[in-house]
VMD Tcl script that draws the C-alpha trace (Angstrom):
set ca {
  {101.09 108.53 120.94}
  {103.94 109.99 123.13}
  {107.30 111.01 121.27}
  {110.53 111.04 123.07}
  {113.85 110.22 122.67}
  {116.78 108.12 123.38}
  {120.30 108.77 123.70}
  {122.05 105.84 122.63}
  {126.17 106.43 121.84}
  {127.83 104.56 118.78}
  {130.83 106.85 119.33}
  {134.61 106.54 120.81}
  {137.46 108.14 121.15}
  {138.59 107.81 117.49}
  {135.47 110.06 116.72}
  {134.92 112.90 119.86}
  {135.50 113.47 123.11}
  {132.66 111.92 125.60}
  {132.98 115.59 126.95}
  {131.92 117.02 123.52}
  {129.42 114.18 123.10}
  {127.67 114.85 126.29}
  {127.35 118.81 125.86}
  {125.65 118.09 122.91}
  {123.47 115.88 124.10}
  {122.20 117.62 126.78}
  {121.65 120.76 124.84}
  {119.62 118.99 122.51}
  {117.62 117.43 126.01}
  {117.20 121.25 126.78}
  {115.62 121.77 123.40}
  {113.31 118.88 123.52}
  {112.39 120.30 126.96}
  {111.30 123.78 125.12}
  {109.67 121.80 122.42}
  {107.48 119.79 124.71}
  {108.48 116.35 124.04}
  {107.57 113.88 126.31}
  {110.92 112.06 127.87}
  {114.94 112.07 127.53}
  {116.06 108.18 128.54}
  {119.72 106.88 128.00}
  {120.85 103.27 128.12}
  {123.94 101.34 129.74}
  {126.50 99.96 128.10}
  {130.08 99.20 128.63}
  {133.90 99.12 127.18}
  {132.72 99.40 123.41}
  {131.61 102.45 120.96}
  {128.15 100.68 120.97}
  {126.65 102.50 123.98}
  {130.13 102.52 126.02}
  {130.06 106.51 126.33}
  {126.89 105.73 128.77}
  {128.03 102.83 131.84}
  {125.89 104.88 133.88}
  {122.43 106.19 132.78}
  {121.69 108.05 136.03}
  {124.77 110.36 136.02}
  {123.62 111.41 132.61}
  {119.70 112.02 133.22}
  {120.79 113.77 136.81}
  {122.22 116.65 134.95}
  {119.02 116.68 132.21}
  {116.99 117.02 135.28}
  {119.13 119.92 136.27}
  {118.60 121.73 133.07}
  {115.13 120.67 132.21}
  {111.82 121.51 133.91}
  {108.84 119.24 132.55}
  {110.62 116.58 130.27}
  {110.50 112.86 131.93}
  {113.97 111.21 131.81}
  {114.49 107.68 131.85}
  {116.59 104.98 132.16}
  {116.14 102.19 128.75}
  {118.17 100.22 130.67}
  {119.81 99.97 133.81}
  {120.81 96.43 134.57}
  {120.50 94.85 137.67}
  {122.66 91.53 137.07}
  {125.73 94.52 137.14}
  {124.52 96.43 140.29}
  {123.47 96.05 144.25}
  {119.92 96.54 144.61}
  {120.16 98.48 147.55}
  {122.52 100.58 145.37}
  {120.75 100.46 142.70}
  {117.10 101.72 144.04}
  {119.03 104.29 145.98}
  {120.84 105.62 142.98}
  {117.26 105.80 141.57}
  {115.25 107.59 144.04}
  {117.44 109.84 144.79}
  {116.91 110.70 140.90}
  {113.26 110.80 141.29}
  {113.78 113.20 143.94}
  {116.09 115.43 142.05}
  {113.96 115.51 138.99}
  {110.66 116.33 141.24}
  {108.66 112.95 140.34}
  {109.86 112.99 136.70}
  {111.64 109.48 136.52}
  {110.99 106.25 134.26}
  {112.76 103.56 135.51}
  {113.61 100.32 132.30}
  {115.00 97.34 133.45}
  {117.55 94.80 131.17}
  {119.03 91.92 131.01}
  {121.96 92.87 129.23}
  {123.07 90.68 126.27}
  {126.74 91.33 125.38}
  {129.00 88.34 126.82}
  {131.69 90.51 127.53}
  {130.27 92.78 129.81}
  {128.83 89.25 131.64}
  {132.49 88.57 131.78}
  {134.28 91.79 133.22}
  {131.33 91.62 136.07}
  {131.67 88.24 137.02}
  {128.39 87.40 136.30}
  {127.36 84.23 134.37}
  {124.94 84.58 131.39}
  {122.83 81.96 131.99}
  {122.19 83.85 135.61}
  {120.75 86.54 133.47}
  {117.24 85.80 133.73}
  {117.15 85.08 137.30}
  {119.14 88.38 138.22}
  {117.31 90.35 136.16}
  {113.60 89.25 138.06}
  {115.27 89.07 141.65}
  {116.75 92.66 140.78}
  {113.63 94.18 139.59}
  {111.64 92.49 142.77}
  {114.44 93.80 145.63}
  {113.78 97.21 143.92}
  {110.72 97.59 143.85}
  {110.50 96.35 147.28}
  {112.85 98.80 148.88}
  {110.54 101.91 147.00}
  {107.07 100.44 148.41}
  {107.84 99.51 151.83}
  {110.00 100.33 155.05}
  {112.16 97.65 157.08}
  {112.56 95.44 154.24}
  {113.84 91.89 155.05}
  {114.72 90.42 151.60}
  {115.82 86.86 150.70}
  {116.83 86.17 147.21}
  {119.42 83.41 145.83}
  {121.76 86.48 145.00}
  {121.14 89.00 147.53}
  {119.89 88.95 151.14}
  {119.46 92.08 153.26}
  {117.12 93.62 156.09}
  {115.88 94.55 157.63}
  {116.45 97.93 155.93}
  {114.39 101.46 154.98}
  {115.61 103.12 151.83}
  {116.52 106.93 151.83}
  {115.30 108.78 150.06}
  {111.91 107.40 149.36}
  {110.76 107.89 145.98}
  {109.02 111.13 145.07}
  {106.17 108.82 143.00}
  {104.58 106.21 144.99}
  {104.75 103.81 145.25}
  {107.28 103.76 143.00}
  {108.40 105.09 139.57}
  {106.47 103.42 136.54}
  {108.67 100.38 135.56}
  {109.33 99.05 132.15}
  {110.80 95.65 131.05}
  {112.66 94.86 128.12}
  {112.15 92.06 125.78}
  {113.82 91.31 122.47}
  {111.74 87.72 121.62}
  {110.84 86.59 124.37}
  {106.82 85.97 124.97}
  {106.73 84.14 128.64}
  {108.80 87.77 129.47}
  {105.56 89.94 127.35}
  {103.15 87.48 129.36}
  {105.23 88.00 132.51}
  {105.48 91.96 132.29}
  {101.91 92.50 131.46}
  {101.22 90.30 134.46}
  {103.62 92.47 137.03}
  {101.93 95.56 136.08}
  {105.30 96.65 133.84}
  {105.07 98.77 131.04}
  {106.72 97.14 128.03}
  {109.92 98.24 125.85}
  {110.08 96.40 122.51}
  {112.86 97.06 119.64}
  {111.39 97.13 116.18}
  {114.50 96.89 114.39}
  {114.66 93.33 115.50}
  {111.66 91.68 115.45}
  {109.13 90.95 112.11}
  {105.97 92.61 112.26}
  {104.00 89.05 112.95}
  {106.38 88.80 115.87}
  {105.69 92.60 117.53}
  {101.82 91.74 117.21}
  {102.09 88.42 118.84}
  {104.55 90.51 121.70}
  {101.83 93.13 121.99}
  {99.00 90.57 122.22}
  {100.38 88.57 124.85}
  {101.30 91.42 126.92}
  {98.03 93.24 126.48}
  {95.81 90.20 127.16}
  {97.81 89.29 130.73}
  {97.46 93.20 131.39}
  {93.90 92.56 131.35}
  {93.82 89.21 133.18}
  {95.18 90.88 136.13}
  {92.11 93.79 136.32}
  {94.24 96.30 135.14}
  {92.81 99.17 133.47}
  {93.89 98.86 129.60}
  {94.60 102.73 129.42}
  {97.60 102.21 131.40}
  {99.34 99.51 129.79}
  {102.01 101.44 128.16}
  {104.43 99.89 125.24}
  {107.57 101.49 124.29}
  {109.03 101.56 121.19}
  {112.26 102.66 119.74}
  {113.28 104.18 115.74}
  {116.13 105.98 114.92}
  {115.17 108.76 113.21}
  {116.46 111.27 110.78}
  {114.31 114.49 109.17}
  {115.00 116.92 106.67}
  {112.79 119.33 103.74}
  {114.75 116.98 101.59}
  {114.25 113.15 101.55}
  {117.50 112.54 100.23}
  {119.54 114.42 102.46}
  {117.29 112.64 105.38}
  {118.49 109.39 103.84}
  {122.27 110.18 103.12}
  {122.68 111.06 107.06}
  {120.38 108.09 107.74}
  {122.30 105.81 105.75}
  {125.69 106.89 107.11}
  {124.67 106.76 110.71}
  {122.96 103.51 110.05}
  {126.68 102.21 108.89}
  {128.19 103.82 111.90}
  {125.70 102.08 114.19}
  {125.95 98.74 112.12}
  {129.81 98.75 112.76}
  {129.40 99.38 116.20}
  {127.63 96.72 117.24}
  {129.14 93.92 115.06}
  {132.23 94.81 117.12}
  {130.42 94.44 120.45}
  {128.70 91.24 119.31}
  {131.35 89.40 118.01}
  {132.34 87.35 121.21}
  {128.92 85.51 120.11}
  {130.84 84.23 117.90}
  {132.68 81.68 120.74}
  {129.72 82.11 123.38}
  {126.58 80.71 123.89}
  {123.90 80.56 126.52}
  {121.08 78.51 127.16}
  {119.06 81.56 128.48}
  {120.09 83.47 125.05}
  {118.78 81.00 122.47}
  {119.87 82.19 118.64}
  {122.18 84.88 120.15}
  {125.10 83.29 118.14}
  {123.36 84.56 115.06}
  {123.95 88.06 115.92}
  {128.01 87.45 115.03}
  {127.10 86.57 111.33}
  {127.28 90.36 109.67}
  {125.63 88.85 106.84}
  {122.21 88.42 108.42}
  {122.05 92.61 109.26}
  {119.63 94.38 107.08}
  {120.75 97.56 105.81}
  {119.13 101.06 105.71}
  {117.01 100.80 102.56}
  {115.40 97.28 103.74}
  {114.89 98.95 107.36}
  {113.28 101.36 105.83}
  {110.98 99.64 103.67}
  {110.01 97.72 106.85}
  {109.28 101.25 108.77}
  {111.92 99.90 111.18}
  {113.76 103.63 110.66}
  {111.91 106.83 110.40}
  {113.83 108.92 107.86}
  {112.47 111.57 104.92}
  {110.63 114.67 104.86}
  {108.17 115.80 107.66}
  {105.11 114.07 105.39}
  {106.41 110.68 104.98}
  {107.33 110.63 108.73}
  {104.15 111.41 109.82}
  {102.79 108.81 107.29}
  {105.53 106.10 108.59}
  {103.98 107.12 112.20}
  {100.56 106.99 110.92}
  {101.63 103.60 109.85}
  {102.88 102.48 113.31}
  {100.01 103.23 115.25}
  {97.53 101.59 112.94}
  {99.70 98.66 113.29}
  {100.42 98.56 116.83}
  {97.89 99.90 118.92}
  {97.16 102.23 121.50}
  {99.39 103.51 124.60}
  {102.59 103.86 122.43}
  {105.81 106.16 123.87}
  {107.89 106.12 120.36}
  {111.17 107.02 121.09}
  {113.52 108.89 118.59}
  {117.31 107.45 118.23}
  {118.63 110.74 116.43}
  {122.36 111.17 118.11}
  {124.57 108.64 118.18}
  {127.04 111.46 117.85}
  {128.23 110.64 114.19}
  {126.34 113.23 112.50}
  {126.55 116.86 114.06}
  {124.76 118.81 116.65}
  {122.50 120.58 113.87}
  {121.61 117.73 111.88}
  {120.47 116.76 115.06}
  {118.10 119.48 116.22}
  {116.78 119.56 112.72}
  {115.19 116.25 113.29}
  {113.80 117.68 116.36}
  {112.67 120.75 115.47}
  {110.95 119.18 112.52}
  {109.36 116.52 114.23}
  {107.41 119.21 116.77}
  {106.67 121.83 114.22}
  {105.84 119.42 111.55}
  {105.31 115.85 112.15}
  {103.48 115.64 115.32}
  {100.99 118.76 114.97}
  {99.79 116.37 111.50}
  {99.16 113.27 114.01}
  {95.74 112.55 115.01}
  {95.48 112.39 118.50}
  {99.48 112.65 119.32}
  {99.69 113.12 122.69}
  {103.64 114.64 122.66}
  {102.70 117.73 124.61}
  {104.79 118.89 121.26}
}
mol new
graphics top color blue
foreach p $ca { graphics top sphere $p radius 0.5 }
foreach p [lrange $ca 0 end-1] q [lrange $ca 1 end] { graphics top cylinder $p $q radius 0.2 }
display resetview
């Protein structure tokens, strides 16, 4: 098991400065650095406190690289339906350069309507952009004098600069919330996969790892290097209760967050985003305590985190990157390195076989 962690912003300008939120963040990517944790990824969002503070992933992880030495940084997810894929694979190898070979690159679909709308892009394009996007990308990194003919973009021939440090291209990771022809499809393509236990059962993340395992190995790929990703906010104290009063209130935080940047599901749908309109209905959102019955959050004292990790790796498998959600920026800088501090000194020496470099 590799341990990481996401950045993913709840916060606005009612609550701190994207200045102050940024500083903070990247001091606690220095400290994970020190600590010996294996990545630092961010995500893109737009226009709302759920994720806004980060429409562009790459600005962000450019200056971790700057201030970090061994710590892989990521992208969980850039989305090509918004972006150029010339641009796009530019913007990206020219990270991998800058970060010596250190870059993971996630791809998304994006699933908030009105981010489809600002861009111009039609939802039920989503699917299609996404795969052509990911394809023109990965075709720039591999190859020179690229001729490429999609339905959305045509270009070439062409050779990228700079070529990508890692060849013949960064590892690439996919995305799915419930969708197993996209498991099936990923594992098929070589992608690692990026799953989010918060919204899927435990039946459903088995049957998501099985299919994506089992086309990994229909293609004669080596098991070993079919990587899954997973992400759990994540909160850590020498007392469970104080873990779970900051859990609960950041949960709350979160919850608010995205009900506001959901609710346009509320007079949208999508044939490509089957039971999205559920996600306006605030009454189907679990709260903290059933979360964390479900091990969907990792919150209490270093012994029951290592047990709830304990937990996810019997469950799950091999090849897991967990990924810590610990700053949203609604609780403070300290509470935050706490959680980290406790995790490396703690939590992961009491794993068998964790592989955090912690």
């Amino acid at each position: 098991m590799k341990i990481g962690v996401t950045f993913f912003p709840t916060v606005g300008l009612q609550d701190k400065a994207a200045s102050q939120y940024y500083d903070e963040c990247l001091a606690l990517a220095v400290l994970a650095d020190e600590l010996g944790y294996h990545h630092i990824k961010t995500v893109e969002h737009y226009f709302f406190t759920y994720g806004g503070y980060s429409p562009d992933p790459v600005t962000f992880l450019a200056a971790v690289a700057a201030r970090t030495t061994r710590i892989r940084i990521g992208t969980s997810a850039v989305i090509p339906a918004f972006t150029h894929p010339i641009k796009l694979a530019g913007k990206l190898a020219m990270l991998d350069n800058l970060s010596h070979g250190r870059l993971d690159v996630a791809f998304g679909r994006a699933f908030l309507p009105d981010e489809f709308e600002a861009f111009g892009v039609p939802m039920d394009e989503s699917r299609e952009r996404f795969d052509e996007g990911v394809e023109a990308c990965k075709a720039l990194w591999e190859s020179e004098n690229v001729r490429f003919e999609g339905r959305f973009h045509s270009f070439g021939p062409v050779t990228l600069l700079p070529r990508t440090v890692q060849r013949p291209h960064p590892p690439v990771y996919v995305t799915s919330a419930r969708s197993l022809d996209s498991c099936k499809a990923a594992g098929s393509l070589g992608h690692r996969l990026q799953l989010v236990p918060g919204i899927l059962s435990l039946e459903q993340m088995q049957e998501a790892l099985r299919v994506y395992r089992a086309a990994w190995a229909d293609a004669g790929r080596d098991p070993s290097d079919a990587e899954v990703h997973l992400g759990y906010p994540c909160y850590i104290a020498d007392d469970a209760e104080e873990a779970y009063r900051i859990g609960r209130y950041d949960d709350e935080r979160n919850g608010a967050a995205i009900s506001a940047a959901v609710s346009s599901w509320g007079r949208v749908s999508s044939s490509s985003y089957p039971g999205y309109e559920k996600l306006a209905d605030t009454r189907l959102r679990a709260g903290f305590d059933q979360k964390l019955a479900k091990n969907k959050i990792l919150a209490g004292t270093p012994e029951t985190v290592a047990q709830q990790l304990a937990t996810v790796a019997n469950r799950f498998g091999d090849n897991l990157v967990v990924s810590l959600n610990l700053h949203s920026g609604h609780l403070s800088q300290q509470e935050s390195e706490r959680t980290l501090r406790l995790m490396a000194e703690q939590v992961v020496p009491s794993l068998p076989g964790a592989r955090s470099a912690v």
